[in-house]
N, C-alpha and C positions, 0 to 999 in steps of 0.2 A: 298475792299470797304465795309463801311456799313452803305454802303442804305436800307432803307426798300421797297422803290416802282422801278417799273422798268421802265425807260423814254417808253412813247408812239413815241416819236420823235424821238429819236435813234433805235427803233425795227422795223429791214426789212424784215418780213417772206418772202416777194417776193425776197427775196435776189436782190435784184438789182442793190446793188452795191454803192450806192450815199452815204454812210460816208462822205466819205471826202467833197466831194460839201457840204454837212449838215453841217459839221463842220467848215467848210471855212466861211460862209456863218454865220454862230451864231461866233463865236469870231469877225468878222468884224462888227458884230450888237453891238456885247456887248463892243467895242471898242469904235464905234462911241458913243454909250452912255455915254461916259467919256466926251464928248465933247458939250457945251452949247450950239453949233449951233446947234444940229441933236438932243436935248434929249429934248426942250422945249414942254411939252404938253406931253412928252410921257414917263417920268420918275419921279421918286416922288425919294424922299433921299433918301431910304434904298434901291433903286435898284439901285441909282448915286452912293452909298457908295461899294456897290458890285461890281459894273462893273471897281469905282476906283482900288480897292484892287486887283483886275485881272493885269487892268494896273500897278498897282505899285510893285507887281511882277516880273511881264514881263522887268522892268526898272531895279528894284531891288535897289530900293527906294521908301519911302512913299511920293505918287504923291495926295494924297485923298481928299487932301483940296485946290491944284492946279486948275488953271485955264489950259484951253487944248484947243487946236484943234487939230481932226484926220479927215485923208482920208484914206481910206483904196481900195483896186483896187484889186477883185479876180480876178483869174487865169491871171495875167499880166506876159505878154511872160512865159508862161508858169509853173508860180510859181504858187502856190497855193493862196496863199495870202501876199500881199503887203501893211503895215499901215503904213502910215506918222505920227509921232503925236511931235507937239509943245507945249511944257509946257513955256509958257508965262512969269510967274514968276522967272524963273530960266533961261531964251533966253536958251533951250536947243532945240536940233531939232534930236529924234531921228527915227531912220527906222527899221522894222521889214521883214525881210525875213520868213514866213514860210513855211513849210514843214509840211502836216498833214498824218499823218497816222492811219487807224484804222484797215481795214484788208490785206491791198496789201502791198508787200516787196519794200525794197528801193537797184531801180540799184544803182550800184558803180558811176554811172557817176551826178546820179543826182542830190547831194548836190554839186558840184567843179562847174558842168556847171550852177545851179541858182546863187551861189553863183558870177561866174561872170560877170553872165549877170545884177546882184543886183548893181554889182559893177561899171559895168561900166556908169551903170543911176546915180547910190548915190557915186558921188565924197566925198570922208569922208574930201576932204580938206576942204569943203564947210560946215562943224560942224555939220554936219549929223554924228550922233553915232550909227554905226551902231549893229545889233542884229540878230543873225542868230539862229532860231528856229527850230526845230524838232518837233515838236507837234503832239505826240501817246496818245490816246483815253486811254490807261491801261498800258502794261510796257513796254519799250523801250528794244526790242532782245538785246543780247550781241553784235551782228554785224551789229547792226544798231548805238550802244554805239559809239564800235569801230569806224564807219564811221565818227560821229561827232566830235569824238575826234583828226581825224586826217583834219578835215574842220575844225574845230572851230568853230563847231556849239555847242548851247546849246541844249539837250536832256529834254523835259519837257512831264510831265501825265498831263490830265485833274486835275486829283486828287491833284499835287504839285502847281498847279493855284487857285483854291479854297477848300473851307468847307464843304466837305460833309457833317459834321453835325449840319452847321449854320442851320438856319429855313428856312424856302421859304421865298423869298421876296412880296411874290404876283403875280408876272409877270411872267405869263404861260410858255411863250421862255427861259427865265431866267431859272427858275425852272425844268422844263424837261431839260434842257441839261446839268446844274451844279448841281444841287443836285439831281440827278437820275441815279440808275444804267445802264448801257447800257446792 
């Protein structure tokens, strides 16, 4: 990475552990911010433009100019994080499974057993498209790759979701957790 400042918000001297809630927790913020119910009064353009460009990543299409709605539901049965989001303009309706990791290892069982428990809530007959994340803070182990690849999950950094060397947006949560070192 090349950051120049180190997040306040990502640095646990008390080692305590809580990454992932942290980061569960800020992608589900920066998600619903894509969404014109949950952003009114609390987002200006350039942090709507950023929070799109995360989701249109995540889709892997340009969603930026898109109307939306997202729910998003942490730790649901046991997943880390679960987003709903409907792009209005296109009737698409897709779902996010993820998976965060920042310091703790990933059992064998854990990506087959979210993944069907994802599954058997988000019937894909029903045009839910579904997305299966892996979400590592820095670099995805070789035998974490491995795992994904034999789930079908997709392997993503913080880093391959945004710009580290865009500017700040202004918006403190924003800016400590995407454009700051951990």
């Amino acid at each position: 990475m090349s950051l120049k400042e180190e997040s306040v918000l990502m640095n646990d001297a008390e080692n305590r552990g809580n990454f992932e809630s942290v980061m569960s927790c800020i992608v589900a913020w920066t998600l619903k911010m894509c969404d014109e119910n949950h952003h009114k009064g609390h987002v200006d353009n350039v942090l709507l433009l950023e929070c799109r460009k995360i989701l249109s990543r995540l889709i892997g299409k340009d969603v930026t100019q898109l109307s939306c709605s997202v729910e998003t539901y942490l730790e649901w049965k046991k997943i880390d994080l679960v987003a709903e989001v409907y792009l209005k303009e296109l009737d698409e309706y897709h779902v996010f499974l993820f998976e965060n990791k920042v310091c703790a290892g990933l059992p064998s069982h854990e990506l087959p057993t979210n993944k069907k428990v994802f599954h058997e809530y988000y019937d894909t007959e029903k045009k839910y498209m579904p997305h299966h994340i892996l979400l590592c803070a820095y670099s995805v182990p070789d035998y974490m790759a491995k795992q994904c690849k034999e789930e079908k999950f997709e392997a993503l950094t913080l880093e391959t979701l945004t710009d580290y060397n865009a500017p700040d947006t202004g918006n403190a949560i924003f800016d400590e957790f995407w454009r700051r070192s951990w």
